[in-house]
MARBA-3410 file (N, C-alpha, C, O; in Angstrom, 1 decimal):
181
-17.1,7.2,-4.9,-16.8,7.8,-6.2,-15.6,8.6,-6.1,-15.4,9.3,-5.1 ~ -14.6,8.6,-7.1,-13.4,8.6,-7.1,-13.7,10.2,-8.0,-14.5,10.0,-8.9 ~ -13.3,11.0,-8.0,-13.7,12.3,-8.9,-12.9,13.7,-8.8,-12.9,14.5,-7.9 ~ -12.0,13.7,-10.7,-11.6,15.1,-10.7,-12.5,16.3,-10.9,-13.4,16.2,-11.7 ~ -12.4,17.4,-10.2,-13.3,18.1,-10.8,-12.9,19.6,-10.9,-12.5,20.0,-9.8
-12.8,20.4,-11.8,-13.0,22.1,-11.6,-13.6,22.8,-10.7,-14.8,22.7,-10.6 ~ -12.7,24.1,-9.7,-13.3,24.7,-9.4,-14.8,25.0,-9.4,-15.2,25.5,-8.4 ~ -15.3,24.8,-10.1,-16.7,25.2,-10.8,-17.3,24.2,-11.1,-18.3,24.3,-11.7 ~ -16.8,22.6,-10.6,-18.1,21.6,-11.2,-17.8,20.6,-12.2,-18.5,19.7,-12.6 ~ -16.9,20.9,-12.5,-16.8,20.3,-14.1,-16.2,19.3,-14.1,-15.3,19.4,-13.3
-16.1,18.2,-14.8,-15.2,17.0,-15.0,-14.8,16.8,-16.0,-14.4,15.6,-16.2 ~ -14.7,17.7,-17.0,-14.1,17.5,-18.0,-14.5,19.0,-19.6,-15.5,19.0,-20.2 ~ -13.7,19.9,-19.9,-14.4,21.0,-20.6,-15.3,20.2,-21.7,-15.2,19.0,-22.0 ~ -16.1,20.9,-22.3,-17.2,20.9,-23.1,-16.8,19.3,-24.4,-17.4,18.3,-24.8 ~ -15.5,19.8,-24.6,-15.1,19.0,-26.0,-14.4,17.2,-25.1,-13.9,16.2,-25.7
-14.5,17.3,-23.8,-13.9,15.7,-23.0,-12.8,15.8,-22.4,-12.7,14.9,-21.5 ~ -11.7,16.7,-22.7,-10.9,17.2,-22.3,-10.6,17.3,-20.5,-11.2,17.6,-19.5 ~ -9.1,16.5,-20.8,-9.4,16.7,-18.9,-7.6,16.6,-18.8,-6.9,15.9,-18.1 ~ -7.2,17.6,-20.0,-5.7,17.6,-20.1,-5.2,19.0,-18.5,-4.1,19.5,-18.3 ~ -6.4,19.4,-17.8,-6.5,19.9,-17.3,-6.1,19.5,-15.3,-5.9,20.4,-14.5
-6.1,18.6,-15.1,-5.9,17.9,-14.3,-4.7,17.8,-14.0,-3.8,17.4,-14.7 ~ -4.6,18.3,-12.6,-3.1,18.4,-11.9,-3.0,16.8,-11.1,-3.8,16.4,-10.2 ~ -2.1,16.2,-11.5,-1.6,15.0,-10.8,-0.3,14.6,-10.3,0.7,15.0,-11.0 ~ -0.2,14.1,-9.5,1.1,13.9,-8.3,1.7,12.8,-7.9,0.9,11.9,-8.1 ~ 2.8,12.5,-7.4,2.8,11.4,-6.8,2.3,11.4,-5.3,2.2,10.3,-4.7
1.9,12.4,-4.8,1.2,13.3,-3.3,-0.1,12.6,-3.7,-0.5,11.8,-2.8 ~ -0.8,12.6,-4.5,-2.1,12.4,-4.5,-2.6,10.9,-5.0,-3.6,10.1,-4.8 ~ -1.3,10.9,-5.7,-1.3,8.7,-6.1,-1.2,8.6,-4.7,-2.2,8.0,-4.5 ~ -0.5,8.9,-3.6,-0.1,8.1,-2.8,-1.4,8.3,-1.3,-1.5,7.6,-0.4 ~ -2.2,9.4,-1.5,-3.0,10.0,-1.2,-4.4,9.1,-1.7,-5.2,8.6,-0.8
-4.6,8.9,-2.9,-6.1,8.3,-3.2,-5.2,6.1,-2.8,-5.7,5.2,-2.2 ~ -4.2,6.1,-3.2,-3.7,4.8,-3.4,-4.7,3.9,-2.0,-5.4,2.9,-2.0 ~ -4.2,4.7,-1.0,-4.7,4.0,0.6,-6.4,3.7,0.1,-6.9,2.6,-0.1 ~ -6.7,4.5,0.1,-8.3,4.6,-0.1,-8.7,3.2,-1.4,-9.7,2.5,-1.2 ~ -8.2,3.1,-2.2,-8.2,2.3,-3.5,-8.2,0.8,-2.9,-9.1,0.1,-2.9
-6.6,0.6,-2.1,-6.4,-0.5,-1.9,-7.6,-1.8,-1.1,-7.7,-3.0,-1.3 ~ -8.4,-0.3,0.0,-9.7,-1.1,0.3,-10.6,-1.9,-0.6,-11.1,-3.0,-0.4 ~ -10.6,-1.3,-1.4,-11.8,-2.0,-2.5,-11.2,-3.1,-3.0,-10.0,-3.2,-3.1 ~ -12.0,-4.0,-3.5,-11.5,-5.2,-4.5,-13.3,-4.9,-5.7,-13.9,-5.9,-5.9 ~ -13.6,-3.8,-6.1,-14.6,-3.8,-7.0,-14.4,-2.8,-7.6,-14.1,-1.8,-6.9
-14.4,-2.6,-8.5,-14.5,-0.8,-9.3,-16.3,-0.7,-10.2,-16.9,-1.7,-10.6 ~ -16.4,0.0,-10.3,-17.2,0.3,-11.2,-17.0,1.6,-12.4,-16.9,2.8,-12.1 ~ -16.9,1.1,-13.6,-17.2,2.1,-14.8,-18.1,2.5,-15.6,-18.5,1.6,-16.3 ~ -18.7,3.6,-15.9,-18.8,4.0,-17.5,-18.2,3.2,-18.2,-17.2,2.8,-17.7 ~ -18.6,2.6,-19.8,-18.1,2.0,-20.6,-16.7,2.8,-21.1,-15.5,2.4,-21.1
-17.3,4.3,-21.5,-16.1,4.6,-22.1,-14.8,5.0,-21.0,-13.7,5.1,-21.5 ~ -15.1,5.3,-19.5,-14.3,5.2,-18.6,-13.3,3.8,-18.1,-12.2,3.7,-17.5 ~ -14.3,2.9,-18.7,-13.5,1.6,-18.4,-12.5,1.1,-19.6,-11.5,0.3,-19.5 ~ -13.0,1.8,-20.7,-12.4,1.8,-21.9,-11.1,2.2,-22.4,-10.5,1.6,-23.3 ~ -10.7,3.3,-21.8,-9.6,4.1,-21.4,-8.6,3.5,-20.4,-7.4,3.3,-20.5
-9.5,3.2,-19.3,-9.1,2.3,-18.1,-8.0,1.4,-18.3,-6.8,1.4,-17.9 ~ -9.2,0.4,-19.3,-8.6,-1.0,-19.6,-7.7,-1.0,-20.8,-7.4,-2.1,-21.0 ~ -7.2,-0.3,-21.6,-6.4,0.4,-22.3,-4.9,0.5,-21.5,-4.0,0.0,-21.9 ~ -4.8,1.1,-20.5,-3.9,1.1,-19.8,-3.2,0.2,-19.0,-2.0,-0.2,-19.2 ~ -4.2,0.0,-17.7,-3.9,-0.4,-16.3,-3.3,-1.7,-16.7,-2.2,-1.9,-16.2
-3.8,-2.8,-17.4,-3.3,-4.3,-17.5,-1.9,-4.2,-17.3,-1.2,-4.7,-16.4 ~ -1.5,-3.5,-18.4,-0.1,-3.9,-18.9,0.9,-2.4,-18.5,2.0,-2.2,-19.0 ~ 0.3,-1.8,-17.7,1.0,-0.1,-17.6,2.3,-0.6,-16.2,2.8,0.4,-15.6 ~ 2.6,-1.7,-15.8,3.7,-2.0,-14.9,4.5,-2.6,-15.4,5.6,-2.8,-14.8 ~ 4.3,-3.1,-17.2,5.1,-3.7,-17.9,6.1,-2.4,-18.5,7.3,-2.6,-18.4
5.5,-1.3,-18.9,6.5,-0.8,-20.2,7.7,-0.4,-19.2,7.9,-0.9,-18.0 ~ 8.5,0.9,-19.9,10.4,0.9,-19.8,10.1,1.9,-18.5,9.4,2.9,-18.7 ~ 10.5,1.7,-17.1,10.7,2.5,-16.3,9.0,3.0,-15.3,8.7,4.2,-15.1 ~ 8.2,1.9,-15.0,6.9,1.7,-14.5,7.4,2.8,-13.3,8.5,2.6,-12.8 ~ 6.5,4.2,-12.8,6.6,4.8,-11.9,5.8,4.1,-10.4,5.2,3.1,-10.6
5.8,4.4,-9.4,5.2,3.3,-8.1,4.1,3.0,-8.5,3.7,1.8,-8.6 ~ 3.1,4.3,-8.9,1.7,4.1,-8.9,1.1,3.7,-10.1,-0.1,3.8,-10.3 ~ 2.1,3.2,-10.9,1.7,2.6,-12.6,1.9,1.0,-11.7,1.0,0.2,-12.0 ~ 2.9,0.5,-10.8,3.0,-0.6,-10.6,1.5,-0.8,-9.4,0.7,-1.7,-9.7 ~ 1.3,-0.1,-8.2,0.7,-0.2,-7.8,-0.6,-0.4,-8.3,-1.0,-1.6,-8.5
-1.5,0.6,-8.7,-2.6,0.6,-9.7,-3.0,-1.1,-10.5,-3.9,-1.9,-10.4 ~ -1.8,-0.8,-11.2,-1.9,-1.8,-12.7,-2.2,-3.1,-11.5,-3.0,-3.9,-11.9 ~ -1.6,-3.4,-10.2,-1.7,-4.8,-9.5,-2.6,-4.8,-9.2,-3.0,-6.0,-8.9 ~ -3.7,-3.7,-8.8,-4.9,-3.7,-7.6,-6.0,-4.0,-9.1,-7.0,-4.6,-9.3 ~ -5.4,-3.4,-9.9,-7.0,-2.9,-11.2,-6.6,-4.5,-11.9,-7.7,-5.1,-11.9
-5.7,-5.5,-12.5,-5.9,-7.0,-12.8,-6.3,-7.3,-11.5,-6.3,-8.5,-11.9 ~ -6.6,-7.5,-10.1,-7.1,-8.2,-9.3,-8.3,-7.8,-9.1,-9.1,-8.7,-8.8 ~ -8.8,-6.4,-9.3,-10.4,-6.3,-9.1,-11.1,-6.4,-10.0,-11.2,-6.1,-11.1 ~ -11.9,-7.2,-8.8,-14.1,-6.9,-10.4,-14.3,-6.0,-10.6,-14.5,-5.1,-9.9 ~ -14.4,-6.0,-12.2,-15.1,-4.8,-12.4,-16.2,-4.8,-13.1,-16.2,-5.4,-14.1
-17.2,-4.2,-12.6,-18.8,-3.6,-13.4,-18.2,-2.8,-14.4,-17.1,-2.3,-14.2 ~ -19.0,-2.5,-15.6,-19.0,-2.0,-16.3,-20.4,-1.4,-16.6,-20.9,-1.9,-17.6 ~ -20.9,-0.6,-16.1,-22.1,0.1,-16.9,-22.3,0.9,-18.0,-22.0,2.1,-18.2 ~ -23.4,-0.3,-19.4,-22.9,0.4,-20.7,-24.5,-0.1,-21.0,-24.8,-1.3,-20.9 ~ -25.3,0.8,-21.5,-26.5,0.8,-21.7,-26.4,0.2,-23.4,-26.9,-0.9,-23.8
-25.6,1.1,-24.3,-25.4,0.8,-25.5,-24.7,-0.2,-26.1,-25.0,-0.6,-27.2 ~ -23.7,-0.6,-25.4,-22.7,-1.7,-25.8,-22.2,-2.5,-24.8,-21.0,-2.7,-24.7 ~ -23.3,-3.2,-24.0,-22.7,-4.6,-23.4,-21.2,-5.4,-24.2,-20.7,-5.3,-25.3 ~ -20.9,-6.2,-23.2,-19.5,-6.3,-23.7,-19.9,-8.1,-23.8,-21.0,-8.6,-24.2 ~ -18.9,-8.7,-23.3,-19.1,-10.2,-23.1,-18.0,-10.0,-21.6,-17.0,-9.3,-21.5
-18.8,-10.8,-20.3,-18.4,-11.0,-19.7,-17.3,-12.2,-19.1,-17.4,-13.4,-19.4 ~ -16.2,-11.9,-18.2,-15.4,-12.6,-18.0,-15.3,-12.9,-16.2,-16.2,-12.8,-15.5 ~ -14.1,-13.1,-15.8,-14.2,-13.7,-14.4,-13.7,-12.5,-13.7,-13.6,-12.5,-12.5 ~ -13.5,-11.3,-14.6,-13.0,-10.3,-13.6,-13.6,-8.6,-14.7,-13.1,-7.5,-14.8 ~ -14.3,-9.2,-15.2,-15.4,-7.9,-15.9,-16.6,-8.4,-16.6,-16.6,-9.1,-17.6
-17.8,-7.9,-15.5,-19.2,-7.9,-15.9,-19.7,-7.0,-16.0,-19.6,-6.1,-15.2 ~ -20.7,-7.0,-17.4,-21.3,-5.4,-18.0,-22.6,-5.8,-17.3,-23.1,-6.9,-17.0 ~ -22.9,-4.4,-17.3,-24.4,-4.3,-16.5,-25.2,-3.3,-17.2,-24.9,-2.1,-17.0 ~ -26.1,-3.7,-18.0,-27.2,-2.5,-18.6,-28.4,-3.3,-18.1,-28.4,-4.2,-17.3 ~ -30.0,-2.3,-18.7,-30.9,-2.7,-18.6,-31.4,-2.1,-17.3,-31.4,-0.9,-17.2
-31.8,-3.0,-16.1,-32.0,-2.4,-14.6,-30.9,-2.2,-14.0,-30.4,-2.9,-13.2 ~ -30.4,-0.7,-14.8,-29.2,-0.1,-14.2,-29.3,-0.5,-12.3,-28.6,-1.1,-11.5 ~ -30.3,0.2,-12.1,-30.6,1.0,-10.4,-30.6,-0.6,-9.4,-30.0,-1.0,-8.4 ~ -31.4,-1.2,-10.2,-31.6,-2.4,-9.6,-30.6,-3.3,-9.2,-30.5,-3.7,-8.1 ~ -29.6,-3.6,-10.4,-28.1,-4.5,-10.1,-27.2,-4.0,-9.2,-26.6,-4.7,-8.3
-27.1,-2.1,-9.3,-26.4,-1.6,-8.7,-26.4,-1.9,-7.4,-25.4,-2.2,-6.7 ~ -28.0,-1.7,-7.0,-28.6,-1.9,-5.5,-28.0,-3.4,-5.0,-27.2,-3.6,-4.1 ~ -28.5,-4.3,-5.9,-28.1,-6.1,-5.5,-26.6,-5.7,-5.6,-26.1,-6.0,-4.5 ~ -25.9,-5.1,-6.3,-24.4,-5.7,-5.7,-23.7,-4.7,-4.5,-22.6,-4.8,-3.9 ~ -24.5,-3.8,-4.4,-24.4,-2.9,-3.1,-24.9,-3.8,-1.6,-24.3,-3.9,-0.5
-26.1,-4.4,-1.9,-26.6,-5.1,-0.6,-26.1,-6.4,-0.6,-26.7,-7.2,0.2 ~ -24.8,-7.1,-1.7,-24.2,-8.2,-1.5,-23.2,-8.0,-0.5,-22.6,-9.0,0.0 ~ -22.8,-6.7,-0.1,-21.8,-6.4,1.0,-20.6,-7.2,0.9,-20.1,-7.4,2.0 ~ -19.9,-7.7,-0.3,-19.1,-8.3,-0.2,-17.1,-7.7,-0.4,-16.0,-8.1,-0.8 ~ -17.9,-6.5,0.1,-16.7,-5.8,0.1,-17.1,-3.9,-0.7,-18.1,-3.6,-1.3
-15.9,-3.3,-0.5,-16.2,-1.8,-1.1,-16.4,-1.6,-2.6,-16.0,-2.6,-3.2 ~ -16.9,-0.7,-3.2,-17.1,-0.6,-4.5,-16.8,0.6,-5.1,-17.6,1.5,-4.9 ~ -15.6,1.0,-6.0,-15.1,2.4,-5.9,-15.5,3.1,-7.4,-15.9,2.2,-8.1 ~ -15.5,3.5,-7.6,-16.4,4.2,-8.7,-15.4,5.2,-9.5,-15.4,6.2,-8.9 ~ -14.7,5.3,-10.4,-13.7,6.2,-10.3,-14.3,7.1,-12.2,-14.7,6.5,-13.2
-14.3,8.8,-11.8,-14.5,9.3,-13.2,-16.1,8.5,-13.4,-16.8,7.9,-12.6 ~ -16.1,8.8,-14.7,-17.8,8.1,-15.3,-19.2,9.5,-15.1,-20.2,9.4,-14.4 ~ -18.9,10.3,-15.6,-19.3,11.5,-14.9,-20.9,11.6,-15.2,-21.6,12.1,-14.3 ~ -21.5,11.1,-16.3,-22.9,10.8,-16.7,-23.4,9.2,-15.7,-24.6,9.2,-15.2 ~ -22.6,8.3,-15.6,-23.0,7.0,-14.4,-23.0,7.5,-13.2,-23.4,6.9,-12.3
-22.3,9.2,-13.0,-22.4,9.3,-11.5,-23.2,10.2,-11.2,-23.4,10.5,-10.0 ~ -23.7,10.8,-12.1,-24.7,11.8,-12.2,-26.4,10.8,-11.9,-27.1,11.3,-11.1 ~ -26.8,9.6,-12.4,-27.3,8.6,-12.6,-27.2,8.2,-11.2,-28.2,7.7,-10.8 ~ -26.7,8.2,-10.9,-26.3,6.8,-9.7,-26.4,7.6,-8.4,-26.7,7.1,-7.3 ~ -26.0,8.9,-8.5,-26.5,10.4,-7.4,-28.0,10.9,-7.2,-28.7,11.5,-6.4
-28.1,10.0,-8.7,-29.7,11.1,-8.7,-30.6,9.3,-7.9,-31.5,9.5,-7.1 ~ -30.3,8.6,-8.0,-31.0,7.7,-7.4,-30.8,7.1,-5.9,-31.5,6.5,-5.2 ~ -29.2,7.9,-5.9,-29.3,8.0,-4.2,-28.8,6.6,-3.5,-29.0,6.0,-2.6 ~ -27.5,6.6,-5.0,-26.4,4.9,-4.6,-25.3,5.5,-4.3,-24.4,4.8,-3.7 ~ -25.0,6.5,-4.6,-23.2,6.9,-3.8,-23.5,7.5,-2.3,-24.2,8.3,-1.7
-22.5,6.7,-2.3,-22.6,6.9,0.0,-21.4,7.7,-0.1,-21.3,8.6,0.7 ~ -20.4,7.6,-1.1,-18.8,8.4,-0.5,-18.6,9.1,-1.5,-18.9,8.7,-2.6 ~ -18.1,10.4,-1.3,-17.4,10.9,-2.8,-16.4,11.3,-2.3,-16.5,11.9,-1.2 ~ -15.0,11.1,-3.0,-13.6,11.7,-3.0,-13.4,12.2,-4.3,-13.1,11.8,-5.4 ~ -13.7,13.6,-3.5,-13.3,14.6,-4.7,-12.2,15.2,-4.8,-11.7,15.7,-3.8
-11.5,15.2,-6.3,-9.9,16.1,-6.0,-10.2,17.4,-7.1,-10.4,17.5,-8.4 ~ -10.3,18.3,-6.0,-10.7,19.9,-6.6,-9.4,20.3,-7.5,-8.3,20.3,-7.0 ~ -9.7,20.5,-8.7,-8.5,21.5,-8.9,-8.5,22.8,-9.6,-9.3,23.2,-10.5 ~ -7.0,23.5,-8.7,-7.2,25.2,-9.0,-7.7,25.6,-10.5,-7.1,26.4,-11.2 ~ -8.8,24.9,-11.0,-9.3,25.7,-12.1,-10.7,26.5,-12.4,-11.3,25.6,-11.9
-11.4,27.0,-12.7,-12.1,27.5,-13.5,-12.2,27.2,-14.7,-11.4,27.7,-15.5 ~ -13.1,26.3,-15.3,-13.8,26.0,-16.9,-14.5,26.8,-17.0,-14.0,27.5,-17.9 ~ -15.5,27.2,-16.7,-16.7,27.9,-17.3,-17.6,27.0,-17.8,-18.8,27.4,-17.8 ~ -17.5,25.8,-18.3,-18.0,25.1,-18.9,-17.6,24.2,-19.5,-16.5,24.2,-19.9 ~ -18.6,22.7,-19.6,-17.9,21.8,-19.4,-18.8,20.6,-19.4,-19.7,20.8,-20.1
-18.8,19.4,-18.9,-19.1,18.0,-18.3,-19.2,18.2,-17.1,-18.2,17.9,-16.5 ~ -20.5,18.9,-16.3,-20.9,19.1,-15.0,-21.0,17.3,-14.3,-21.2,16.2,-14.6 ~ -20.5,18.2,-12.8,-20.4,16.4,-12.2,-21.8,16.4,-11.3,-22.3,15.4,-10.9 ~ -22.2,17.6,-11.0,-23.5,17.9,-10.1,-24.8,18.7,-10.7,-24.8,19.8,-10.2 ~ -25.9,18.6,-11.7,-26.4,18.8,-12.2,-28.3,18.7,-11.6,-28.7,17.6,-11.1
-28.9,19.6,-11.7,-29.7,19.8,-11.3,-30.2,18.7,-10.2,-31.2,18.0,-10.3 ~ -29.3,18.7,-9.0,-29.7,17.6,-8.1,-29.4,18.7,-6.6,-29.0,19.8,-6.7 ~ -29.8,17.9,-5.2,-29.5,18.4,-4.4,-29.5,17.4,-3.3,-30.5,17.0,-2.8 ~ -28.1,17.0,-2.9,-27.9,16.0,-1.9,-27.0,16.6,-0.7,-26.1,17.4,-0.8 ~ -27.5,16.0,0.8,-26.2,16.1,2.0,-25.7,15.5,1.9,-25.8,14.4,1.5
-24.5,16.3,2.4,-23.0,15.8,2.7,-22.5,16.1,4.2,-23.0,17.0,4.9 ~ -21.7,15.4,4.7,-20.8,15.6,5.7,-19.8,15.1,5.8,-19.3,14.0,6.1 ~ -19.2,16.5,5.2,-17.1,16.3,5.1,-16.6,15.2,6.3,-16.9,15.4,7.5 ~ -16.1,14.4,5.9,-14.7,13.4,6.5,-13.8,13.7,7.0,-13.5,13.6,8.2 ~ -13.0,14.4,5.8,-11.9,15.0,5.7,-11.3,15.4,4.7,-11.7,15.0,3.6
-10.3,16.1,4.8,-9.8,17.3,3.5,-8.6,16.9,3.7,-8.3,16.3,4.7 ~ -7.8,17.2,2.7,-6.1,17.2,1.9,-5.6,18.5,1.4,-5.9,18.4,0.2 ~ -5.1,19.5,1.5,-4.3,20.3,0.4,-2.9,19.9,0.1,-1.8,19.9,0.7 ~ -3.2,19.6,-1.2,-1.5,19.1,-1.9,-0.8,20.1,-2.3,-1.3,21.1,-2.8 ~ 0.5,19.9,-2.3,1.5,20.9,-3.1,1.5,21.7,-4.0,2.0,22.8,-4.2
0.6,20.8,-4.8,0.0,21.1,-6.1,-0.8,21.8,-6.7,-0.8,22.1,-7.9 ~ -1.8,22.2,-5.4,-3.1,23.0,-5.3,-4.1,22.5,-5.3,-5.0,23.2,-4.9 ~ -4.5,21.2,-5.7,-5.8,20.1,-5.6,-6.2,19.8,-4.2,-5.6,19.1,-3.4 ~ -7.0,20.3,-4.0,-7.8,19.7,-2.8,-8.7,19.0,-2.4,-9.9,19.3,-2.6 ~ -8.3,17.6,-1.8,-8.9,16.3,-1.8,-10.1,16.5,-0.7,-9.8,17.0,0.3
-11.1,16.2,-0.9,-12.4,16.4,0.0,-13.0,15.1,0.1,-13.3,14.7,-1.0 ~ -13.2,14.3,0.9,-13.6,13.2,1.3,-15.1,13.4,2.0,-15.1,13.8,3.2 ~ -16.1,13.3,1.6,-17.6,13.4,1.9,-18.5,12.1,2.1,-18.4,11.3,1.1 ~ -19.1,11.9,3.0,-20.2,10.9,2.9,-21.7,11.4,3.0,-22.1,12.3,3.7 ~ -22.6,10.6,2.2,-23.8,11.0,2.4,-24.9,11.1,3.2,-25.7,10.1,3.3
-25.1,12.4,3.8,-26.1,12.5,5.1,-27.6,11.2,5.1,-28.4,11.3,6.1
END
């Protein structure tokens, strides 16, 4: 699980907002390594919605930065799940929606081992998917903020961890890499 979050928890203030989020080319180049492993993502509908809004065609417009090119090549080459309880999509050869036995598919395409599966944002699917005890990794990028309130990413749960490894960027975000005890 790929995840911004506030000082205090939060992935986004109260109203969705996440104009708060310090980003870099230190930290593109920082999460990029980790990304390239996967050939699977997993979304939230409306996380993939945004996603797929972008990523396709974000190496095409005037002056593509590295990690608009990088990105945009890795995200048309991977599968992606889409978890959307309300609005299944129609599936294609490189996005399949998954509702219904959320826990259950998750599980089958976890024990198909056919490679990593990265989870990026989706803050209610990972809240879901924590509480049942399917995220093994989280890469969290802290940033210097305080919300007070917000789109909590850890909510009345209580899971181990054992830090990996840490990053402090230029920027002040501090990348925490955890797996689950």
């Amino acid at each position: 699980m790929f995840m911004h979050i506030s000082l205090d928890g939060f992935t986004a203030r109260a109203d969705g907002a996440m104009n708060w989020i310090k980003v870099s080319d230190e930290l593109f180049e920082y999460a990029n390594d980790r990304i390239q492993a996967a050939d699977t993502a997993l979304y939230g509908r409306k996380t993939f919605e945004m996603m797929d809004a972008y990523w396709p065609t974000a190496a095409e417009g005037p002056n593509p930065s590295k990690h608009d090119v990088e990105h945009s090549t890795w995200y048309k080459k991977a599968l992606k799940y889409v978890v959307s309880e309300n609005a299944p999509g129609q599936n294609t050869d490189k996005i399949k929606f998954i509702s219904g036995d959320v826990k259950g598919q998750i599980s089958a395409l976890k024990e198909q081992g056919s490679g990593e599966i990265i989870m990026f944002g989706s803050p209610g699917l990972a809240r879901y998917l924590m509480g049942d005890g399917l995220v093994d990794e989280y890469w969290l990028f802290v940033n210097p903020i305080i919300l007070g309130a917000g789109v909590p990413l850890f909510a009345n749960m209580e899971i181990k961890l054992t830090l990996k490894k840490s990053i402090t960027l230029a920027n002040g975000v501090i990348g925490l890499h955890y797996v689950k005890e």
